[in-house]
LUMLO-315602 format. One record per residue (C-alpha): x, y, z; chain. Coordinates in Angstrom, 1 decimal. Example, Ala and Ser with C-alpha at 12.3 -4.5 7.8 and 13.67 -1.06 7.14 Angstrom:
% LUMLO-315602
(pt (12.3, -4.5, 7.8), 'A')
(pt (13.7, -1.1, 7.1), 'A')
END
This chain:
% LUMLO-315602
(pt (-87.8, 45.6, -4.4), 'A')
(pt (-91.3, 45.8, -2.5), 'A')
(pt (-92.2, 42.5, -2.9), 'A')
(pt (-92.0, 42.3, 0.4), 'A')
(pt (-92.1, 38.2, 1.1), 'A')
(pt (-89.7, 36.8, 3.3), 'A')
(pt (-88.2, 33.0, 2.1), 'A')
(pt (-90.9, 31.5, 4.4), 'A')
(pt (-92.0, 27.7, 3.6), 'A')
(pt (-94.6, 29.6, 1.2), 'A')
(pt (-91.6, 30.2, -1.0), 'A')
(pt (-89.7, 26.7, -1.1), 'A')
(pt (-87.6, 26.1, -4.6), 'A')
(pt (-88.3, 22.9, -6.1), 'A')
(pt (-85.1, 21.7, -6.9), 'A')
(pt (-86.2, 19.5, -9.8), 'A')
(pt (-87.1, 22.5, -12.2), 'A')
(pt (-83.4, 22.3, -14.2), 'A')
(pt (-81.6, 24.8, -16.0), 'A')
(pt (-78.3, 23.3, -17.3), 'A')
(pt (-78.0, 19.6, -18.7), 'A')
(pt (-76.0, 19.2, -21.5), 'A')
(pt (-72.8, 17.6, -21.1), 'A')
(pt (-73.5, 16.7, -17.0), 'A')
(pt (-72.8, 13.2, -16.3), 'A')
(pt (-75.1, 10.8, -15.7), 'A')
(pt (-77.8, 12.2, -16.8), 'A')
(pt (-78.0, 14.9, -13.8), 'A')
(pt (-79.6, 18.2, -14.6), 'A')
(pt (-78.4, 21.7, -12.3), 'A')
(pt (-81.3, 23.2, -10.7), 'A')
(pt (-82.4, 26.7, -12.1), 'A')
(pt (-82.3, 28.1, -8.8), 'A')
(pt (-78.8, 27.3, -8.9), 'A')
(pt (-78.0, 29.0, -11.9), 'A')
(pt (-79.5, 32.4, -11.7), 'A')
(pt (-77.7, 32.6, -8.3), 'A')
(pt (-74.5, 31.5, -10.0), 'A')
(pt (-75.0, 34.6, -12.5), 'A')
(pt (-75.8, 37.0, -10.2), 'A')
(pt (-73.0, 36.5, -7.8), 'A')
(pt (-70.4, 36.2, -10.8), 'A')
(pt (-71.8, 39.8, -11.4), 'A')
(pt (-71.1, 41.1, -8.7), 'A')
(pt (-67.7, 40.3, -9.6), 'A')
(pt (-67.6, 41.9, -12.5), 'A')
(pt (-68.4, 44.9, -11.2), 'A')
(pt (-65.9, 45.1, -8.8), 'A')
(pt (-63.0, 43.6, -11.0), 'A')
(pt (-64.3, 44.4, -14.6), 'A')
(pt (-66.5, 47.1, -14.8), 'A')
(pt (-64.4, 50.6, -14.9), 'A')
(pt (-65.7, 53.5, -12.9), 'A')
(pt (-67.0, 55.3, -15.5), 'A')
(pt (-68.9, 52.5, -16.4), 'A')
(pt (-70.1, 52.4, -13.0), 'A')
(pt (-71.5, 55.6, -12.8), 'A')
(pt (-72.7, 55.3, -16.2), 'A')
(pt (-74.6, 52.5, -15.1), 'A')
(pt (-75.8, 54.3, -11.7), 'A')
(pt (-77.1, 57.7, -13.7), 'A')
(pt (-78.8, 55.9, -15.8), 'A')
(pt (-81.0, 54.3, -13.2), 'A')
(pt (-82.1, 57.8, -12.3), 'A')
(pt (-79.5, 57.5, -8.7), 'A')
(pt (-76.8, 60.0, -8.1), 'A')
(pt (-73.6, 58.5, -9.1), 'A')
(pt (-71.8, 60.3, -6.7), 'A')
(pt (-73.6, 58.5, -4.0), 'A')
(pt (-71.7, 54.9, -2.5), 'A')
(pt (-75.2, 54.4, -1.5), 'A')
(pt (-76.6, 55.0, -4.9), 'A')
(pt (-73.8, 52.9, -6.3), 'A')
(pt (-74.4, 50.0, -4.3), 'A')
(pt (-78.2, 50.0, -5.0), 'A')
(pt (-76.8, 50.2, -8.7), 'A')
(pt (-74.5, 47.4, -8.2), 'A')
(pt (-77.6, 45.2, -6.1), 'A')
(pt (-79.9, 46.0, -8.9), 'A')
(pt (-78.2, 44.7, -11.7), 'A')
(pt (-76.8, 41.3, -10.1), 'A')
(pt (-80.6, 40.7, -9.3), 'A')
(pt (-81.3, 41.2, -13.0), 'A')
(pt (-79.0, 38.9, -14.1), 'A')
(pt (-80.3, 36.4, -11.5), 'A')
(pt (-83.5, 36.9, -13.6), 'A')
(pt (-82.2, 36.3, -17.2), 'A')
(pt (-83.4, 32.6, -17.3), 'A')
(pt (-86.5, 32.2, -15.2), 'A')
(pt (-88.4, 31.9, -18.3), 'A')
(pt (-87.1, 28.6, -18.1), 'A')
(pt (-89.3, 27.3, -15.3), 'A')
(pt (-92.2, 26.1, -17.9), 'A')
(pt (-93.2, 23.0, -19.4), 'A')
(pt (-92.4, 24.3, -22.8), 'A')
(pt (-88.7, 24.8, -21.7), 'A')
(pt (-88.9, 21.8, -18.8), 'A')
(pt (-89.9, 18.8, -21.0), 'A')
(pt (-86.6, 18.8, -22.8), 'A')
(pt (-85.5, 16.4, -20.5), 'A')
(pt (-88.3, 14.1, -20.1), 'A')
(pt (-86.9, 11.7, -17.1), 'A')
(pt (-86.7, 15.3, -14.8), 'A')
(pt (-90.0, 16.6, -16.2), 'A')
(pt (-91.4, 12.8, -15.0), 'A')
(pt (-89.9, 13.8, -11.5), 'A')
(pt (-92.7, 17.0, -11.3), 'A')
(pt (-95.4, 16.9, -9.5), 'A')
(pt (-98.4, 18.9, -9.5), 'A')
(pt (-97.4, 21.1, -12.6), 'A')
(pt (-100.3, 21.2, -15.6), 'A')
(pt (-99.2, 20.5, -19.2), 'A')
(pt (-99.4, 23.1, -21.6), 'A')
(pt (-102.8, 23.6, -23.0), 'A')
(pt (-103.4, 22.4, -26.6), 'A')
(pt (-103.0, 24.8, -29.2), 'A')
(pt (-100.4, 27.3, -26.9), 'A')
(pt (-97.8, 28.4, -29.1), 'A')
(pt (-94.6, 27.5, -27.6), 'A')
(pt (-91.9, 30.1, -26.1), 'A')
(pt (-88.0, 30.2, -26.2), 'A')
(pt (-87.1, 30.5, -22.8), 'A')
(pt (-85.7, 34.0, -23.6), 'A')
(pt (-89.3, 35.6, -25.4), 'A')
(pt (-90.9, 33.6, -21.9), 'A')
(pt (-88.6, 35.7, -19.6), 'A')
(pt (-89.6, 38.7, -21.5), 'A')
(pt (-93.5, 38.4, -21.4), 'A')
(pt (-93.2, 37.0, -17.3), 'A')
(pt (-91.1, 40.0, -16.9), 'A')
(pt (-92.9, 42.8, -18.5), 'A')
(pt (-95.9, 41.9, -16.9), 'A')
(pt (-94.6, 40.7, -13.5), 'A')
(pt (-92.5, 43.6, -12.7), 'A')
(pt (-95.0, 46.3, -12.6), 'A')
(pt (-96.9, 44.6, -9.7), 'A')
(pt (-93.9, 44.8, -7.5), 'A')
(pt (-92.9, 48.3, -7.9), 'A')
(pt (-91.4, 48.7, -11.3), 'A')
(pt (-93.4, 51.8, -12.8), 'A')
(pt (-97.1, 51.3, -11.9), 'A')
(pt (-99.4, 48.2, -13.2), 'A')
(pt (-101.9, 47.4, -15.9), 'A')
(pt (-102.0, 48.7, -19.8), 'A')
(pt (-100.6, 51.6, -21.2), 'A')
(pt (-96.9, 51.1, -19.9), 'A')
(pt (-94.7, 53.1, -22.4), 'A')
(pt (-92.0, 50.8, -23.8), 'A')
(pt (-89.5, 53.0, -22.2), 'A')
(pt (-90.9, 51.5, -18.6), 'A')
(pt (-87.7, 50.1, -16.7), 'A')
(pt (-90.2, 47.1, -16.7), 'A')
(pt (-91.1, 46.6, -19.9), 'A')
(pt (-86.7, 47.6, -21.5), 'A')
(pt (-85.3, 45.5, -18.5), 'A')
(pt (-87.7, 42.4, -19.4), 'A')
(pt (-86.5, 43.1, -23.2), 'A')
(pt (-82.9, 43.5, -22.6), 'A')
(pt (-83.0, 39.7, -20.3), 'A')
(pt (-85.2, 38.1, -23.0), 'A')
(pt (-82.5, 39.3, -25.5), 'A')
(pt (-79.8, 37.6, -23.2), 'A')
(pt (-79.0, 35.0, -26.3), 'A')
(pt (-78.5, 37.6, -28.9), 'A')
(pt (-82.5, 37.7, -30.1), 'A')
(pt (-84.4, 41.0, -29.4), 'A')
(pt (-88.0, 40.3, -29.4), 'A')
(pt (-90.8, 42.5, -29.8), 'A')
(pt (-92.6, 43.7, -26.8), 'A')
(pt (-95.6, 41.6, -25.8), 'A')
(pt (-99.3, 42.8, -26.9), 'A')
(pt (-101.2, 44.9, -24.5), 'A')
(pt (-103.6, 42.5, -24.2), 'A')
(pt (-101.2, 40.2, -22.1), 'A')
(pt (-99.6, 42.7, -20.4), 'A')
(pt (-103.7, 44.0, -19.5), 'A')
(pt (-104.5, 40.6, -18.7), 'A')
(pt (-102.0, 38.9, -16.9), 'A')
(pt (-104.0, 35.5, -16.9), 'A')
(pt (-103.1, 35.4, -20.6), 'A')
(pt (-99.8, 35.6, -19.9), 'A')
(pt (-99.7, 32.4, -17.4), 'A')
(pt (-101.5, 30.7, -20.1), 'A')
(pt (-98.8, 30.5, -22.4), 'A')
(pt (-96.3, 30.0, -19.7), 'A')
(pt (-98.0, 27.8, -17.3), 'A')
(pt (-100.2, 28.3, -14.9), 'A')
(pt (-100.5, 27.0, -11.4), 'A')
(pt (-97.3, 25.5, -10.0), 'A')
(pt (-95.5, 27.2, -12.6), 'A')
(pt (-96.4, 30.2, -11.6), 'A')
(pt (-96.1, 29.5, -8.3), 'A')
(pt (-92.1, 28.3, -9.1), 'A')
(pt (-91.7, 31.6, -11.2), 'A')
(pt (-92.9, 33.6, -8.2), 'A')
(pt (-90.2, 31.7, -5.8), 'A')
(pt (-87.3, 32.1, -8.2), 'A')
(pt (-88.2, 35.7, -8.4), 'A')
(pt (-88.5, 36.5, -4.8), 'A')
(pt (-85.4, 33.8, -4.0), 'A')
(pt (-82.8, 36.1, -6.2), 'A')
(pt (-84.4, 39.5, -5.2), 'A')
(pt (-84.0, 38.7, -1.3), 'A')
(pt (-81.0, 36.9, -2.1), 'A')
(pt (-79.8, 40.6, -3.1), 'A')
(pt (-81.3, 42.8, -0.2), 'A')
(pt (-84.2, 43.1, -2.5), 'A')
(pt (-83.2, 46.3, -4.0), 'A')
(pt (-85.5, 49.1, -4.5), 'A')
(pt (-86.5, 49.6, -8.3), 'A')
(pt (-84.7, 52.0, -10.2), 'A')
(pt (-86.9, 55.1, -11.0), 'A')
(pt (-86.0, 55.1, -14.8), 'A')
(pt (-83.9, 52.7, -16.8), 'A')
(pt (-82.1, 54.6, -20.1), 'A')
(pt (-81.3, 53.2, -23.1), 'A')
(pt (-77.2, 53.6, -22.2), 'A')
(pt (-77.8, 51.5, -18.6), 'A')
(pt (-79.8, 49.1, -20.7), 'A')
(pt (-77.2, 48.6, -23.1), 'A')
(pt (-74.3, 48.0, -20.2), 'A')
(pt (-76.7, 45.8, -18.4), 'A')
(pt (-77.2, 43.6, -21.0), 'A')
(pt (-73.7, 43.1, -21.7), 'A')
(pt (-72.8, 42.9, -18.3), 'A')
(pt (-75.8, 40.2, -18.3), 'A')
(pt (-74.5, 38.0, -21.0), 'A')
(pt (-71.0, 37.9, -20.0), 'A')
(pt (-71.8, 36.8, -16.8), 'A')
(pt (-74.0, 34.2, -18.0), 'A')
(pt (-71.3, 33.2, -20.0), 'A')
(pt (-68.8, 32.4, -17.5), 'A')
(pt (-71.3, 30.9, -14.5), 'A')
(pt (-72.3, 28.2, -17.6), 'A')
(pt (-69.2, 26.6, -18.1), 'A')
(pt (-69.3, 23.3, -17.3), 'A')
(pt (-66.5, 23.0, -15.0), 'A')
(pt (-67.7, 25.1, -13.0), 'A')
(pt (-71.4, 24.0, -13.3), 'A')
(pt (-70.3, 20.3, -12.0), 'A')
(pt (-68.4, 21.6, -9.6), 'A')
(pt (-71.2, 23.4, -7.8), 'A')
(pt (-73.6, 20.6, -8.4), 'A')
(pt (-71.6, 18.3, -5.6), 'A')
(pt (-72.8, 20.0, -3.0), 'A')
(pt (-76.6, 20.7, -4.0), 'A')
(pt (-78.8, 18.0, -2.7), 'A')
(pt (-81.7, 18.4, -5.4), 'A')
(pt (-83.8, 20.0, -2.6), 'A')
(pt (-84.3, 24.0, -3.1), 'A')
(pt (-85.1, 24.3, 0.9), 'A')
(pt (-84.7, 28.5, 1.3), 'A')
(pt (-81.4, 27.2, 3.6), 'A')
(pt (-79.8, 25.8, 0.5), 'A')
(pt (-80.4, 28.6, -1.6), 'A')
(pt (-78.7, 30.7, 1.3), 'A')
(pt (-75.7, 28.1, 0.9), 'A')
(pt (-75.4, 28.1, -2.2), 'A')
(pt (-75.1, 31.8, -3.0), 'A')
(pt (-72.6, 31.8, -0.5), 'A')
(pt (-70.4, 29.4, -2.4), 'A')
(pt (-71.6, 31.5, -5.8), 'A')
(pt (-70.1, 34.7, -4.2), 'A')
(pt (-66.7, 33.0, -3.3), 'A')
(pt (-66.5, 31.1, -6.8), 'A')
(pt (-67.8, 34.3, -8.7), 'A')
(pt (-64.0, 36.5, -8.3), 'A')
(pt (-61.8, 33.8, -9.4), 'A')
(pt (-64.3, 33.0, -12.3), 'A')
(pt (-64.0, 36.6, -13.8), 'A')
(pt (-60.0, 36.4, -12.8), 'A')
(pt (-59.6, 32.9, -14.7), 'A')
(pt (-61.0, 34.4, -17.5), 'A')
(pt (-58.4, 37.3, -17.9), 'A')
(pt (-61.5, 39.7, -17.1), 'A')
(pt (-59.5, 42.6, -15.1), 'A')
(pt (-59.9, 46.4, -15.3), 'A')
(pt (-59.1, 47.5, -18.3), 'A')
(pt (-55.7, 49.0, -18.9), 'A')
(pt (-55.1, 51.6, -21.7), 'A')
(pt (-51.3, 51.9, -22.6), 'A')
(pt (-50.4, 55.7, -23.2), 'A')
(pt (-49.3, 56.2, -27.0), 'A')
(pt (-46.8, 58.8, -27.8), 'A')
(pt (-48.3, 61.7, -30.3), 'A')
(pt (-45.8, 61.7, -33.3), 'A')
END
């Protein structure tokens, strides 16, 4: 991915912004940082002990890469663990981070939402940050016009979709004028955040080059693949497990800690939850 931005101080993760509350004991919230690392690692997993071959190279032909190629595979593998890193940072707004009002207290430095912006799920927020971030930093060329076949704007509608709700693509005016976009999901600091998350999960990955094209078939796997990893890195075991060892600071050192203990938790995840390779049991023809 050319964004080309090293985790410098520039890029330090404020550990405050939350992802996953409910049912966490005393009242703790687990950073979003956290989470979209937990998902991408557990992704990785599934690739190597769920997805089947075929699936695989499915997956890499539909990016445009030669599925023949173990380097092409491994940018495939890269680039969809970084998406599914990216299926909730539409959370890092006030419309999504005021649900808990004692951590939204803890913020500093982040402007409210202005009067009369129509709140956004965090899934439709993901989308519209998506669609018009993503072209800036290699992802099929910038500004208005973008055909909705763009691997921008189907990979920023196949994350928004991550709960089961397809939305429609955003209106060329915000994808035109990207400072309407910030508008309805915060500008400034949130911004700012959004930005760090981004960068945090690409580099996290080996920032993987973008995928020339992104088909309807890869979309479809992706998105799967997407929400089934979600799935297992939200349980809550597993969620209060890995929040004893964060420290509620998002210092680019923790985030490299913490995906290391995502990729070692992320295999027996998939394996706990029966998710092998699939086995298909010969029938005799009669």
């Amino acid at each position: 991915m050319s964004i080309g931005t090293e985790l410098t101080s520039k890029w330090v993760i404020d550990g405050i912004l939350w992802s996953k509350e409910d049912g966490l004991p005393d009242g703790l919230t687990y950073p979003a940082f956290a989470h979209l690392l937990d998902t991408a690692a557990v992704c990785l997993a599934l690739w190597d002990l769920h997805m089947s071959e075929s699936q695989q190279r499915t997956f890499t032909a539909g990016l445009g890469l030669d599925p023949d190629s173990g380097t092409d595979r491994g940018r495939a593998r890269s680039l969809l663990a970084c998406w599914a890193g990216w299926h909730d940072i539409g959370k890092i707004g006030a419309c999504f981070q005021v649900k808990v009002r004692a951590a939204f207290a803890q913020l500093k430095g982040y402007p409210p939402l202005p009067s009369g912006v129509r709140g956004l799920s965090h899934g439709e927020a993901t989308q519209l940050y998506l669609a018009v971030q993503l072209p800036l930093h290699g992802y099929d060329g910038t500004g208005d016009g973008l055909p909705v076949t763009a691997p921008a704007r189907r990979l920023a509608q196949l994350l928004g979709g991550h709960h089961g709700r397809i939305f429609p693509q955003p209106h060329r005016n915000l994808l035109r004028y990207p400072a309407l976009a910030a508008r309805l999901l915060g500008e400034g600091r949130w911004e700012e955040q959004r930005l760090a998350h981004l960068v945090a999960v690409a580099e996290t990955m080996g920032a993987p080059d973008p995928p020339p094209v992104l088909s309807v078939e890869a979309a479809v796997l992706a998105g799967e693949v997407v929400v089934l990893a979600d799935w297992l890195a939200s349980q809550r075991f597993f969620v209060v497990d890995q929040l004893q060892h964060l420290t509620g600071a998002g210092d680019p050192s923790q985030v490299v800690r913490h995906w290391e203990r995502a990729v070692v938790a992320g295999p027996r995840l998939v394996e706990d939850a029966g998710l092998g390779l699939p086995v298909w049991k010969e029938t005799p023809v009669s």
